[in-house]
VOVORO-317858 format. One record per residue: residue in three letters; x, y, z of N, C-alpha, C in turn. Coordinates in steps of 0.2 Angstrom, whole numbers, padded with zeros to 4 digits, always signed. Layout:
N
alaXYZXYZXYZ...
END
This chain:
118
unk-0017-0342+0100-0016-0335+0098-0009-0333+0096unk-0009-0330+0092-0001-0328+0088+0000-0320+0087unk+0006-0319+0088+0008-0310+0088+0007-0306+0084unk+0008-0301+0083+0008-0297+0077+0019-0295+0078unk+0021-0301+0070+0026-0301+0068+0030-0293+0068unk+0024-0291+0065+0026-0284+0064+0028-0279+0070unk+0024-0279+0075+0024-0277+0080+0032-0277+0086unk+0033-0284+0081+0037-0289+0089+0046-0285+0084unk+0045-0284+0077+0050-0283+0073+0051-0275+0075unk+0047-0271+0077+0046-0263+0079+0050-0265+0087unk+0047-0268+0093+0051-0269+0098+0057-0272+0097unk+0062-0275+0093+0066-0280+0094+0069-0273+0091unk+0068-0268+0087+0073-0265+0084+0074-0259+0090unk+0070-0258+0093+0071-0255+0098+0074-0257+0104unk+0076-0262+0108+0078-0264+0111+0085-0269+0109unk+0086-0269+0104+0092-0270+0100+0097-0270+0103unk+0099-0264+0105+0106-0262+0108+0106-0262+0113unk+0102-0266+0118+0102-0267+0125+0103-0274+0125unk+0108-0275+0130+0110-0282+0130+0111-0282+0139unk+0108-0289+0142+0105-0294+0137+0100-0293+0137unk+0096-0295+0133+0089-0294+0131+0088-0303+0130unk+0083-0306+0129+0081-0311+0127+0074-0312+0126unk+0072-0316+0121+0065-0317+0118+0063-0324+0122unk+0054-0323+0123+0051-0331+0126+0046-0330+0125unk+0042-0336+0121+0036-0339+0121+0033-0338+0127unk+0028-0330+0129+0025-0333+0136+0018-0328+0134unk+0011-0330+0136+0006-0326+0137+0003-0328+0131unk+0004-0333+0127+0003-0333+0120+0004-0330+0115unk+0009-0326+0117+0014-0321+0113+0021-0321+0112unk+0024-0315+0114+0030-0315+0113+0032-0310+0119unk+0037-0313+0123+0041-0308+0129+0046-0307+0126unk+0048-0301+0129+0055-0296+0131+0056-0297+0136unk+0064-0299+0135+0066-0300+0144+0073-0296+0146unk+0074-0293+0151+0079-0287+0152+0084-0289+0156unk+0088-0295+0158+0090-0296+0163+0088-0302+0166unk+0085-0304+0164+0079-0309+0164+0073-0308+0167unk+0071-0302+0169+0064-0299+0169+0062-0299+0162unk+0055-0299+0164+0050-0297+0160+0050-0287+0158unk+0052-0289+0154+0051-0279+0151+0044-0278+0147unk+0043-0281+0143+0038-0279+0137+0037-0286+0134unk+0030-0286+0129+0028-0292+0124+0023-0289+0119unk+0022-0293+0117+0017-0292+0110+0013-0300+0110unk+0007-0298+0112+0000-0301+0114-0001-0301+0109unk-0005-0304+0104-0009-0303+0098-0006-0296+0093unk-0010-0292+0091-0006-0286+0089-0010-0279+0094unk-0007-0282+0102-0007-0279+0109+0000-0280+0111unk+0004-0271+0114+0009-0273+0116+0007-0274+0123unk+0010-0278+0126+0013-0280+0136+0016-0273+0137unk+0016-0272+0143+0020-0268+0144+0019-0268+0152unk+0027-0268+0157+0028-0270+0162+0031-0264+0165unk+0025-0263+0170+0028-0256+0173+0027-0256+0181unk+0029-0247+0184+0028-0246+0193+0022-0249+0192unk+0021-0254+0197+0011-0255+0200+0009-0248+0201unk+0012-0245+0205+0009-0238+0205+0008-0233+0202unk+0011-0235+0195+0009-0230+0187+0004-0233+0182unk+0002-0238+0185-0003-0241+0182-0009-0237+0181unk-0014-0234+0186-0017-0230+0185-0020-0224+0179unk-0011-0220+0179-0011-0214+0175-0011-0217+0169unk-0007-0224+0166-0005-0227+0163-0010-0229+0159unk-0014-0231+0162-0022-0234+0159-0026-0228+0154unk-0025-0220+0158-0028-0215+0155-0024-0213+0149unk-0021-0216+0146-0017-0215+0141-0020-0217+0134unk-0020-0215+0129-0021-0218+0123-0022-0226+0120unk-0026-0230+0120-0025-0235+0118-0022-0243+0122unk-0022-0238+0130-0019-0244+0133-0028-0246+0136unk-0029-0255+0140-0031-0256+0144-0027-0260+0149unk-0032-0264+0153-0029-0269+0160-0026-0276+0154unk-0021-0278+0157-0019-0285+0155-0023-0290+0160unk-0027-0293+0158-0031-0297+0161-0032-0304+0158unk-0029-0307+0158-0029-0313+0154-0031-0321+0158unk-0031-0319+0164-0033-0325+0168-0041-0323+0175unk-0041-0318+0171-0049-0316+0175-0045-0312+0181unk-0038-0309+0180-0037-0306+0187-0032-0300+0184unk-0036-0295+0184-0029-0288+0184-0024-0287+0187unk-0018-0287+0187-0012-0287+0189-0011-0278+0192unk-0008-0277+0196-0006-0268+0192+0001-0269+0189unk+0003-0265+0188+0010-0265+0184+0010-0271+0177unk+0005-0270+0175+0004-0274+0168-0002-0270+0165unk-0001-0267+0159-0005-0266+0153-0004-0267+0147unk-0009-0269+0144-0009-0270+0134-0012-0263+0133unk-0007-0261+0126-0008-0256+0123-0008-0258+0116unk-0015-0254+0112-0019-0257+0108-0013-0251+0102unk-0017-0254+0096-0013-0254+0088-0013-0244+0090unk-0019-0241+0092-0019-0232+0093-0015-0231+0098unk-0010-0233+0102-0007-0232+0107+0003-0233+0104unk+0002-0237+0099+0010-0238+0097+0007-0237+0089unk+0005-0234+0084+0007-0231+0078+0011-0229+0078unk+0013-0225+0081+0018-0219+0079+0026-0224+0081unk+0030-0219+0081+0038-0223+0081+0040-0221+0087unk+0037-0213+0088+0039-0210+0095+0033-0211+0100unk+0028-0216+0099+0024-0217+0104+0025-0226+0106unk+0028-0229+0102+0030-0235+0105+0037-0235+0109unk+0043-0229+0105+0046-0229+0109+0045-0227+0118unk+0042-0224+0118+0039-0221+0123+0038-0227+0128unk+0032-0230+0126+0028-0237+0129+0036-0242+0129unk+0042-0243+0126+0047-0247+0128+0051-0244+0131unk+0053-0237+0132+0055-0235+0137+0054-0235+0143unk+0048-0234+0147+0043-0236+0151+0045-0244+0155unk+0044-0247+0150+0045-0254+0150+0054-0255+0155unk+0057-0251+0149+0064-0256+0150+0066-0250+0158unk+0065-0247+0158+0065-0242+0164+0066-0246+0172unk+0056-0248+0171+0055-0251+0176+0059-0262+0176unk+0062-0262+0170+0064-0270+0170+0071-0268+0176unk+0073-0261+0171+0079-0262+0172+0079-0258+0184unk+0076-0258+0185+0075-0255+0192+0075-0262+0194unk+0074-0268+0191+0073-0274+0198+0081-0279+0197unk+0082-0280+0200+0087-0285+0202+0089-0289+0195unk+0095-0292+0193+0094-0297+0188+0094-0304+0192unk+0086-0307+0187+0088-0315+0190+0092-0319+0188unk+0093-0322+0192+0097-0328+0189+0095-0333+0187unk+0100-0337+0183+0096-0341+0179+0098-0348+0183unk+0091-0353+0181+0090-0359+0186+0096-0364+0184unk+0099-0368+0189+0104-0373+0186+0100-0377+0183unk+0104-0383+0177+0100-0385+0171+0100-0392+0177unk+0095-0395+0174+0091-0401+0178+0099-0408+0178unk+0100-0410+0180+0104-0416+0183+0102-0423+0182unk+0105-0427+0179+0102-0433+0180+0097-0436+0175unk+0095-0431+0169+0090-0435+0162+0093-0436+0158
END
């Protein structure tokens, strides 16, 4: 499955000026990564969005979002929000805010030493 381009160009301009930000191949989409957390992605033309497990709930009753359920198991602090949830400029901003919020509350990882020896 492949992203909505468009989608991923609406996120990148918005998380722009945050650095570092970095892009990955993951979910069959596209990740946004804050630190090397996971912040946000674009599924199909479904944004990811990574938040408190415990705003998941209120989250869900919102516009346009469901469960990110992709291996037969809900997560909490994961939801897709559908094309009626990000229309607007001010309602994706929103949903990346959200996002970069809770990336930016966890720890930055560290990246893995590069393999030795091939």
């Amino acid at each position: 499955m492949g992203f909505s381009e468009k989608l991923a160009a609406r996120v990148r301009q918005l998380l722009g000026q945050r650095r570092p930000v970095s892009e990955k191949q993951m979910f069959g989409g596209l990740a946004f990564l804050l630190r090397g957390n996971m912040c946000c992605g674009v599924h199909g033309d479904e944004l990811i969005i990574r938040l408190a497990p415990e705003e998941t709930d209120a989250a869900l009753a919102e516009q346009g979002a469901r469960v990110f359920d992709l291996t037969g198991r809900a997560m909490k602090g994961w939801i897709l929000v559908g094309s009626r949830g990000t229309a607007t400029a001010p309602a994706l901003r929103r949903w990346v805010r959200i996002a970069v919020g809770y990336a930016e509350s966890l720890p930055a990882k560290r990246r893995a030493p590069e393999a030795r020896g091939r």
